[in-house]
C-alpha positions as a Python dict, from the first residue, in 0.01 Angstrom:
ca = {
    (1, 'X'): (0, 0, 0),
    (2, 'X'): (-276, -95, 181),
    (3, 'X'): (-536, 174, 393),
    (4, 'X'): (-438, 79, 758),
    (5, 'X'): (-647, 332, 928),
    (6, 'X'): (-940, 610, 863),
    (7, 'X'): (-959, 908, 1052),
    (8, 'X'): (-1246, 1119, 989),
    (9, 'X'): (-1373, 1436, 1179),
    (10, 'X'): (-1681, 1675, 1093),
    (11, 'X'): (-1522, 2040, 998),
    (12, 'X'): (-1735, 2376, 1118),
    (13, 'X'): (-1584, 2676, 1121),
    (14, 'X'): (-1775, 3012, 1111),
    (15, 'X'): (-1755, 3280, 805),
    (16, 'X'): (-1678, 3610, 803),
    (17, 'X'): (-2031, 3713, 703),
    (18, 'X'): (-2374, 3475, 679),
    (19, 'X'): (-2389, 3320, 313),
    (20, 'X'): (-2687, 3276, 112),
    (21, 'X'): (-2729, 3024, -107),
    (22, 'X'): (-3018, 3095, -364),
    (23, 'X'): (-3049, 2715, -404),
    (24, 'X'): (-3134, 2652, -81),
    (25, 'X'): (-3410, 2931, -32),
    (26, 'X'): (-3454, 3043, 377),
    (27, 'X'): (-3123, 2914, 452),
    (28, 'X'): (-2870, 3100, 569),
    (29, 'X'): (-2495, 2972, 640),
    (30, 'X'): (-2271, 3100, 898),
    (31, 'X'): (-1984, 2809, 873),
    (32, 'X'): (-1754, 2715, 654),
    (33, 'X'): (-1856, 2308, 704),
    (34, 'X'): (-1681, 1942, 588),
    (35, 'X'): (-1659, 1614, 656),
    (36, 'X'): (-1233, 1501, 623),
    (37, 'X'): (-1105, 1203, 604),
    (38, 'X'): (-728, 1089, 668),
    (39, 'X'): (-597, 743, 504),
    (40, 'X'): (-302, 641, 668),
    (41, 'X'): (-138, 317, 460),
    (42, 'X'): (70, 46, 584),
    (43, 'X'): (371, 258, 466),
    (44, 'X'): (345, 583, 641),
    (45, 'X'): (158, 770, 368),
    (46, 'X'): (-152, 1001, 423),
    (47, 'X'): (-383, 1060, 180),
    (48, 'X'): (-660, 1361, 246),
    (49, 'X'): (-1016, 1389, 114),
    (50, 'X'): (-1320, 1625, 194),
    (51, 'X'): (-1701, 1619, 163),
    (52, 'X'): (-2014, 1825, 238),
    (53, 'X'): (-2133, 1870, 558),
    (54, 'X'): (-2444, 2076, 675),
    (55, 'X'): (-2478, 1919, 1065),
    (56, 'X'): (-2359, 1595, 1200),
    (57, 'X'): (-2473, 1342, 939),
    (58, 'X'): (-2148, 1229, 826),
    (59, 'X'): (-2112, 1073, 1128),
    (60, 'X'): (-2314, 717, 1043),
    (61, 'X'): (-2179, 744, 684),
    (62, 'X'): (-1837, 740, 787),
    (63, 'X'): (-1878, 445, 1011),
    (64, 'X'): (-2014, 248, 767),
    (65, 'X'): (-1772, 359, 502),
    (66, 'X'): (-1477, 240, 711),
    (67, 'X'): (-1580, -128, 641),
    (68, 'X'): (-1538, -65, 290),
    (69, 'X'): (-1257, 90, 276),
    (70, 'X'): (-977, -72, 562),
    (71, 'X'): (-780, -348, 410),
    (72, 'X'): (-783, -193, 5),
    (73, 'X'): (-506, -151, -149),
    (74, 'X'): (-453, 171, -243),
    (75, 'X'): (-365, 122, -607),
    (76, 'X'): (-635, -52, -652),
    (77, 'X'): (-909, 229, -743),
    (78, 'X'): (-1109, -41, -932),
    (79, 'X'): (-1208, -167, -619),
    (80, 'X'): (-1284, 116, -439),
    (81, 'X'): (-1505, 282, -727),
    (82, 'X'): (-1695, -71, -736),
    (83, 'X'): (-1773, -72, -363),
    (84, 'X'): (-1899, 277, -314),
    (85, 'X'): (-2100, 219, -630),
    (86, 'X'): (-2256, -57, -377),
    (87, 'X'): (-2259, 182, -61),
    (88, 'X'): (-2433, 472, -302),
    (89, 'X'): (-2702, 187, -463),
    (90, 'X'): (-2777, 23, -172),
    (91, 'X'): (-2694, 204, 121),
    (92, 'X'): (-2764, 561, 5),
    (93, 'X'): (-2458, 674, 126),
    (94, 'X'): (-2242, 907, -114),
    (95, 'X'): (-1942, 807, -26),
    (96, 'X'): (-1736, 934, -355),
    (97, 'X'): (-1547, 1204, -172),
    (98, 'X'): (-1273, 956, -45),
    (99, 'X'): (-1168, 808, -338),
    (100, 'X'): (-981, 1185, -373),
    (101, 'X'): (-778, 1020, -93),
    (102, 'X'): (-683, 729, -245),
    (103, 'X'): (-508, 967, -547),
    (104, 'X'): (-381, 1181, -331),
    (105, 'X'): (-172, 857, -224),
    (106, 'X'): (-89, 762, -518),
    (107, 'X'): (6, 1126, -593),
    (108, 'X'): (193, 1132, -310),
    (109, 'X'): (353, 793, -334),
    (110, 'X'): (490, 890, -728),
    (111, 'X'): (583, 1267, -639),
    (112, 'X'): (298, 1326, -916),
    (113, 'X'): (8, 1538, -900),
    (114, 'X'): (-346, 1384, -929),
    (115, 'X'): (-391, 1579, -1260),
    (116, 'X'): (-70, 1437, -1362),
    (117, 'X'): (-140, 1085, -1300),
    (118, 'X'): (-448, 1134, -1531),
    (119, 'X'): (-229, 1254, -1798),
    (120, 'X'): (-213, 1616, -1811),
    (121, 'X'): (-66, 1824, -2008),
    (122, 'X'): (-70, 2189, -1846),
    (123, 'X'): (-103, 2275, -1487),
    (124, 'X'): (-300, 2556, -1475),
    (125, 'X'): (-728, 2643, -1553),
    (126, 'X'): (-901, 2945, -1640),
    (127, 'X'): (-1108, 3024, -1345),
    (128, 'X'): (-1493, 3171, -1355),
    (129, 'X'): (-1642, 3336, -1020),
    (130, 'X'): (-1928, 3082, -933),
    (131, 'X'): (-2156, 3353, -745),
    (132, 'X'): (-2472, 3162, -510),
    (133, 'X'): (-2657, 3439, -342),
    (134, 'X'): (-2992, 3518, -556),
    (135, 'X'): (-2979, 3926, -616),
    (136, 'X'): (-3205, 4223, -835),
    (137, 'X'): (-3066, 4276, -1152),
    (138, 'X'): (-2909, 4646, -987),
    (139, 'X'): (-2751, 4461, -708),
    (140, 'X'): (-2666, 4134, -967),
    (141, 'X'): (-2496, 4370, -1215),
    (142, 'X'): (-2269, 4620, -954),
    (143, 'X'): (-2206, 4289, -797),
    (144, 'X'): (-2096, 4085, -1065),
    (145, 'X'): (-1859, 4429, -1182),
    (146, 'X'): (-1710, 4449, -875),
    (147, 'X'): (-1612, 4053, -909),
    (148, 'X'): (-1493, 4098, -1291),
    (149, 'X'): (-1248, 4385, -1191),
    (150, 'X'): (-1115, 4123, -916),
    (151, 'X'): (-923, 3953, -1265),
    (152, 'X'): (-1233, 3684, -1352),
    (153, 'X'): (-1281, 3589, -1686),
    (154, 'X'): (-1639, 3462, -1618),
    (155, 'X'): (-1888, 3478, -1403),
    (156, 'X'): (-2184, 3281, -1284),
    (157, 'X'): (-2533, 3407, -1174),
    (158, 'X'): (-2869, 3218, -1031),
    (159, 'X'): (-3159, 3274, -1221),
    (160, 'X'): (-3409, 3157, -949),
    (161, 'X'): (-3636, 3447, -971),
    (162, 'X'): (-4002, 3364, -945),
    (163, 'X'): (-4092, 3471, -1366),
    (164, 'X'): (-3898, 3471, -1639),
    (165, 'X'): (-3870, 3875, -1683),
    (166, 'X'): (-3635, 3945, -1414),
    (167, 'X'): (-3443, 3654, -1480),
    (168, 'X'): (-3379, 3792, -1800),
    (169, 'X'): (-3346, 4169, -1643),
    (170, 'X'): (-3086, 4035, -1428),
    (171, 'X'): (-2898, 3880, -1700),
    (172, 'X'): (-2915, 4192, -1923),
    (173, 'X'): (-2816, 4373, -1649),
    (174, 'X'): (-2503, 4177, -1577),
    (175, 'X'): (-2388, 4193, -1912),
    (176, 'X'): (-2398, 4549, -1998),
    (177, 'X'): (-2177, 4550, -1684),
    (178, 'X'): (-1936, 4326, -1740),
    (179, 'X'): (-1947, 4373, -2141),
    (180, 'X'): (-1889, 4097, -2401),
    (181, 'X'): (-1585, 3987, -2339),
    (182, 'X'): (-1604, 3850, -2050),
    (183, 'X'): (-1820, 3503, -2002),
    (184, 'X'): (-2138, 3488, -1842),
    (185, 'X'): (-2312, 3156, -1700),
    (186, 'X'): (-2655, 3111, -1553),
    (187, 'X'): (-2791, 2851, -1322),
    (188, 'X'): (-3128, 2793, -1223),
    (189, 'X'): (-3037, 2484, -998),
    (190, 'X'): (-3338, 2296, -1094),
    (191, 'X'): (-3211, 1986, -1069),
    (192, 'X'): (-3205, 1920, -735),
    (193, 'X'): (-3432, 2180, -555),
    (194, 'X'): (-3386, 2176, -193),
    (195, 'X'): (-3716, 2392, -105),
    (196, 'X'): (-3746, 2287, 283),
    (197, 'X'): (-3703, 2636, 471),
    (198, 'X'): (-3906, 2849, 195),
    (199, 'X'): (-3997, 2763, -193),
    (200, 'X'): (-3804, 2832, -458),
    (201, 'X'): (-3925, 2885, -831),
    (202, 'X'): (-4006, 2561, -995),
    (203, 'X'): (-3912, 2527, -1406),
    (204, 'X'): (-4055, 2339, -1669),
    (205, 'X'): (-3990, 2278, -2026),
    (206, 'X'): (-4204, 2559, -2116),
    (207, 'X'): (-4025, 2803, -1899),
    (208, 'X'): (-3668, 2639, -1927),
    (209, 'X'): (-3722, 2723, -2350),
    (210, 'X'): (-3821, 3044, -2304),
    (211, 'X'): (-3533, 3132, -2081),
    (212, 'X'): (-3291, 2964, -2266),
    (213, 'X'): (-3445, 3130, -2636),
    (214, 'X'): (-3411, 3499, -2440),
    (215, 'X'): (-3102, 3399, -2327),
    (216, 'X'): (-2954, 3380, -2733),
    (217, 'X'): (-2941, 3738, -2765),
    (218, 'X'): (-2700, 3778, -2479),
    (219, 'X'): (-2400, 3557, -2549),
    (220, 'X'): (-2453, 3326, -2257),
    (221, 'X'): (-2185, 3017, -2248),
    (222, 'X'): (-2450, 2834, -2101),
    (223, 'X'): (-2793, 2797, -1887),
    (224, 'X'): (-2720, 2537, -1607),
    (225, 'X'): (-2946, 2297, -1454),
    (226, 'X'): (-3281, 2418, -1580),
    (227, 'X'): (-3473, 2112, -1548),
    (228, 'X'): (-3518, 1846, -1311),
    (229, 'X'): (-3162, 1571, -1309),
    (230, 'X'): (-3444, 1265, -1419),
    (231, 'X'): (-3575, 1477, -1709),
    (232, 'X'): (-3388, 1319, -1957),
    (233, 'X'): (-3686, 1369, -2256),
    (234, 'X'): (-3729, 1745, -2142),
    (235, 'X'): (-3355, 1800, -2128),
    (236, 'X'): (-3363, 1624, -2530),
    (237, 'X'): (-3647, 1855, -2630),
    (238, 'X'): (-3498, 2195, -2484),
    (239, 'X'): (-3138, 2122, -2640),
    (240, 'X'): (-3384, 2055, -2940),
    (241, 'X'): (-3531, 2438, -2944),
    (242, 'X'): (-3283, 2642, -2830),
    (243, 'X'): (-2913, 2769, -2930),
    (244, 'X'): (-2775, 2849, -2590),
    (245, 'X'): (-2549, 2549, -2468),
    (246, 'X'): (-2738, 2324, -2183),
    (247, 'X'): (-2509, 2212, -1875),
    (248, 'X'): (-2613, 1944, -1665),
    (249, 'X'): (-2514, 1633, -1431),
    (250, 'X'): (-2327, 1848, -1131),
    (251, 'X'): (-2498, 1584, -845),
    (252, 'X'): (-2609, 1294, -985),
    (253, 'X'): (-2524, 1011, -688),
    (254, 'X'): (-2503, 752, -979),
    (255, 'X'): (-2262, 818, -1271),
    (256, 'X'): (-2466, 616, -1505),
    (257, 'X'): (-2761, 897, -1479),
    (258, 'X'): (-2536, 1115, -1623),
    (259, 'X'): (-2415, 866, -1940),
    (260, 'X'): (-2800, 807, -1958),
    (261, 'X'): (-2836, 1188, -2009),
    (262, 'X'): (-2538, 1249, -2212),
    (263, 'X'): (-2685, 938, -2485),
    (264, 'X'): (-3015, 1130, -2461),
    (265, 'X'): (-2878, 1419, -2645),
    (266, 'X'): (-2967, 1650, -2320),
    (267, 'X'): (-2646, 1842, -2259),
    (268, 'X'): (-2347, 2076, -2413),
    (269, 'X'): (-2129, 2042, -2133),
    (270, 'X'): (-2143, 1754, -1882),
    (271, 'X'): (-2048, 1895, -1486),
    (272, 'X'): (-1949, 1577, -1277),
    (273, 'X'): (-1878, 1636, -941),
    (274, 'X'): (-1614, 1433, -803),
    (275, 'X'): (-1718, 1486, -452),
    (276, 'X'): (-2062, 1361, -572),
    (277, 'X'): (-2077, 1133, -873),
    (278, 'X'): (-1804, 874, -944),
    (279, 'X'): (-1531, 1037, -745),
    (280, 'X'): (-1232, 1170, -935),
    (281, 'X'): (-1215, 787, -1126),
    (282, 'X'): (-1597, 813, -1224),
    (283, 'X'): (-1598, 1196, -1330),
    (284, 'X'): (-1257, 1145, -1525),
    (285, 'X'): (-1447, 870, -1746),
    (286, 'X'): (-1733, 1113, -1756),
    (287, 'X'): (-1539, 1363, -1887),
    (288, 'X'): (-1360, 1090, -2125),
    (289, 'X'): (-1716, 1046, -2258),
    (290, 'X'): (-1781, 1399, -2332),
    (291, 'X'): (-1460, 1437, -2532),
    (292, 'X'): (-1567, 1139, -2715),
    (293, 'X'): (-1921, 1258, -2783),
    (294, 'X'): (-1780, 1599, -2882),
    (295, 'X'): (-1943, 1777, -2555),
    (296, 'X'): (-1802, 1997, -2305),
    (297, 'X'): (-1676, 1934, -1947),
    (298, 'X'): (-1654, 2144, -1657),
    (299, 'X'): (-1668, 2001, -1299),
    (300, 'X'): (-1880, 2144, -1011),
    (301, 'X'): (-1706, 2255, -738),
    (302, 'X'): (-1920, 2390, -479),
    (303, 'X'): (-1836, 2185, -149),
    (304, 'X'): (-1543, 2273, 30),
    (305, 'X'): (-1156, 2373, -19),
    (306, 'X'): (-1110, 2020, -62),
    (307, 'X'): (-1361, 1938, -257),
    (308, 'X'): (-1250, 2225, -538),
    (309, 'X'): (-906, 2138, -499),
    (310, 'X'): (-997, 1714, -639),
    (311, 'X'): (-1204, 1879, -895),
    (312, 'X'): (-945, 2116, -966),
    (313, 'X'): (-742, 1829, -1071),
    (314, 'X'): (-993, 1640, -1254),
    (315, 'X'): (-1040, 1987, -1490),
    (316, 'X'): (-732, 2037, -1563),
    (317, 'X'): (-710, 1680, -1696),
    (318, 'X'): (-981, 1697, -1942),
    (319, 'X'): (-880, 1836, -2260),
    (320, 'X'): (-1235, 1924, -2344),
    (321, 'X'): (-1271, 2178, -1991),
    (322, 'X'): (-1223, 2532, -2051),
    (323, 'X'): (-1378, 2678, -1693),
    (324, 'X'): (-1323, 2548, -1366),
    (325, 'X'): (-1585, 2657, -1170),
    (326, 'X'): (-1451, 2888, -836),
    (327, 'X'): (-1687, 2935, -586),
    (328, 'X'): (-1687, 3294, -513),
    (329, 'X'): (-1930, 3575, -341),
    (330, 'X'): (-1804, 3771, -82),
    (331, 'X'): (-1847, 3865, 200),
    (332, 'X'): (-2023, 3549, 285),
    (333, 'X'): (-1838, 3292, 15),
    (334, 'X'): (-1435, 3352, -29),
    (335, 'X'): (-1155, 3123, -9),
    (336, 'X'): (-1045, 3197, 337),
    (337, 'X'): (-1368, 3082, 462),
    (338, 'X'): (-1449, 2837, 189),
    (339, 'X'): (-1073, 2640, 190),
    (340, 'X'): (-1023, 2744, 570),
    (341, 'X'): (-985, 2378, 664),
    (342, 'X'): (-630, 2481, 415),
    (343, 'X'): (-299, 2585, 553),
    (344, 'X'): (-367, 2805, 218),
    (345, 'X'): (-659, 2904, 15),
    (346, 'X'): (-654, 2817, -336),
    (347, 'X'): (-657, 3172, -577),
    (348, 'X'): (-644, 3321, -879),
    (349, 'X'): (-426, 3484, -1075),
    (350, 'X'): (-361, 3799, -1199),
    (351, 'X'): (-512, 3699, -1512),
    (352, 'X'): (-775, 3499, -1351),
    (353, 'X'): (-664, 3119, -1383),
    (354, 'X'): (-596, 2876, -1091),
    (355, 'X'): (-246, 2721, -1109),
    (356, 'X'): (-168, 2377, -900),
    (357, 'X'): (67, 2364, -649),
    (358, 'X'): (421, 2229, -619),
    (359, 'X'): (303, 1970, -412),
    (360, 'X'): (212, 1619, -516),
    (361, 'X'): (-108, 1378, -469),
    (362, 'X'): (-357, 1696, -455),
    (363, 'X'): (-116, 1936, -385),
    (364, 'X'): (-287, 2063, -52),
    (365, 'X'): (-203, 2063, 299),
    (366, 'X'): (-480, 2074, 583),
    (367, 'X'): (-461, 2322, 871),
    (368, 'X'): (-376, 2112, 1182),
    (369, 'X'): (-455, 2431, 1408),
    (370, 'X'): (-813, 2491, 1237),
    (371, 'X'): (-873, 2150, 1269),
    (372, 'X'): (-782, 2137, 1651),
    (373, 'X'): (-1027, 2417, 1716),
    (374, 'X'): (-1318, 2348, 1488),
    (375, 'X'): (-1347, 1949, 1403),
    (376, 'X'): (-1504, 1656, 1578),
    (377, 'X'): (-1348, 1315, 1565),
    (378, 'X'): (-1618, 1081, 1416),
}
């Protein structure tokens, strides 16, 4: 089957509510934002893919990704991975996100879902509320109740406070209110600091081993991102003085940074993002890697309905994933704004896991009439 035709189209549709995110400090987001692209093949089939948009700057990418892309086959995902390794070397472009298409074609093409085509096994994920917006340790602990009684079995905080103390208040906060059963994560998002509309705490190893040595006491499945993504040495040394688990690799543009990290002995649980490193291809070898190495693996999500729903796919693959990472903090951040580019939101269960659909290829559908109203053809 060959890719006849890409259709692409920048996605902004307002929220409910403004969102915060604490790891882009100053900013505030009022739309629920994505650049999708359509694959039509020589045979009729149409394979879907999303990826992040803030303004208009897909717009250039996309044009330029259309050259490498018409004319592949799409079985042949060799190919594709090695050309938008070229486009992300030497063009810049992070072009991953459409490789989601080409297995969603293949999906589609076999009656299979993605996850099955990557062999696996079970077709559901225990799901862990991703919070982004940066609150006191009150606000962080009623907050992070009122999200546990919603049927999570985790949760996820930022620790981007400006010291170390109410980092660690918030955290003891959260867990006297959500007790010890339930899984706490923390992420300081130090890896890739956007700090262009105000300034955001900046970690070293000094402060990263502190946090993470405080952190011990209070059962945290792991402190995320705490150093810079080139830090490879600092990320050795922490893992080197602390218990708590180290997660890393979420938007490295190159999957090779992340190998280079995992052989430096700087992470417990590697976090590919399809949507960013490798596409689903790159992140399943990734996570291959891991298993092999005896590590964790647990995808980040945080893009867009589409985005979660490829990575969604690519977790429940990997034998060695336990959390799939949900993106979740209302009023600003819930799945009818986040997956409203959806003819349905992805959800949890009643006992807090996210199940795949009946459908094959990625087992989503988009919403033609959201589309109509709030994308631009590109």
């Amino acid at each position: 089957m060959i890719i006849q035709e890409v259709e692409a189209s920048v996605f902004h549709k307002p929220l409910a509510e403004p969102f915060y995110p604490s790891w882009v400090p100053g900013y505030a987001s009022f739309n629920s934002s994505a650049v999708i692209c359509r694959l039509r093949t020589d045979e009729g089939i149409v394979g879907i893919a999303g990826g992040n948009a803030f303004a208009d700057e897909a717009k250039g990418a996309v044009n330029l990704l259309r050259a490498y892309l018409l004319g592949l086959d799409a079985y042949d995902t060799d190919q594709l991975h090695s050309r938008l390794s070229a486009a992300n070397r030497v063009l810049g472009i992070r072009g991953w996100f459409v490789e989601a298409a080409f297995w969603d074609i293949r999906g589609k093409a076999e009656n299979k879902s993605v996850a099955g085509l990557l062999g696996a096994t079970t077709t559901k994920i225990k799901a862990y509320a991703s919070t982004g917006q940066l609150r006191s340790p009150e606000e962080a602990a009623a907050h992070a109740k009122q999200v546990v009684e919603m049927g999570f079995k985790g949760i996820k905080i930022r620790t981007r406070h400006d010291d170390i103390a109410t980092d660690i208040a918030m955290t003891e906060a959260v867990r006297s209110a959500i007790g010890d059963e339930v899984a706490l994560m923390c992420d300081a998002n130090q890896a890739w600091r956007v700090d262009v509309f105000a300034k955001g705490p900046v970690w070293d190893l000094e402060r990263a081993v502190e946090t993470a040595r405080q952190m011990e006491s209070l059962n945290v499945t792991w402190l995320e991102e705490p150093l810079d993504m080139y830090d490879l040495d600092g990320y050795r040394r922490l893992r080197e003085q602390t218990n708590t688990p180290i997660a890393a690799g979420e938007l490295h543009g190159d999957p090779e940074l992340v190998r280079l990290l995992i052989e430096a002995g700087g992470v417990d649980i590697v976090q590919p993002d399809s949507v960013f490193t490798g596409g689903i291809t790159g992140a399943h070898q990734l996570a291959e890697l891991a298993k092999s190495e005896g590590l964790g693996f647990s995808p980040h999500t945080w893009s867009n309905g589409l985005g979660l729903a490829a990575n969604l796919h690519l977790a429940i693959a990997a034998p060695n994933c336990e959390w799939l990472e949900f993106p979740f903090d209302p009023p600003g951040w819930e799945p009818s704004g986040r997956d409203s580019m959806l003819s349905q939101p992805i959800q949890i269960d009643d006992e807090g896991f996210v199940h795949l659909t009946d459908l094959p290829g990625l087992g989503v559908e988009l919403d033609d009439e959201a589309l109509a109203s709030h994308a631009l053809a590109i």
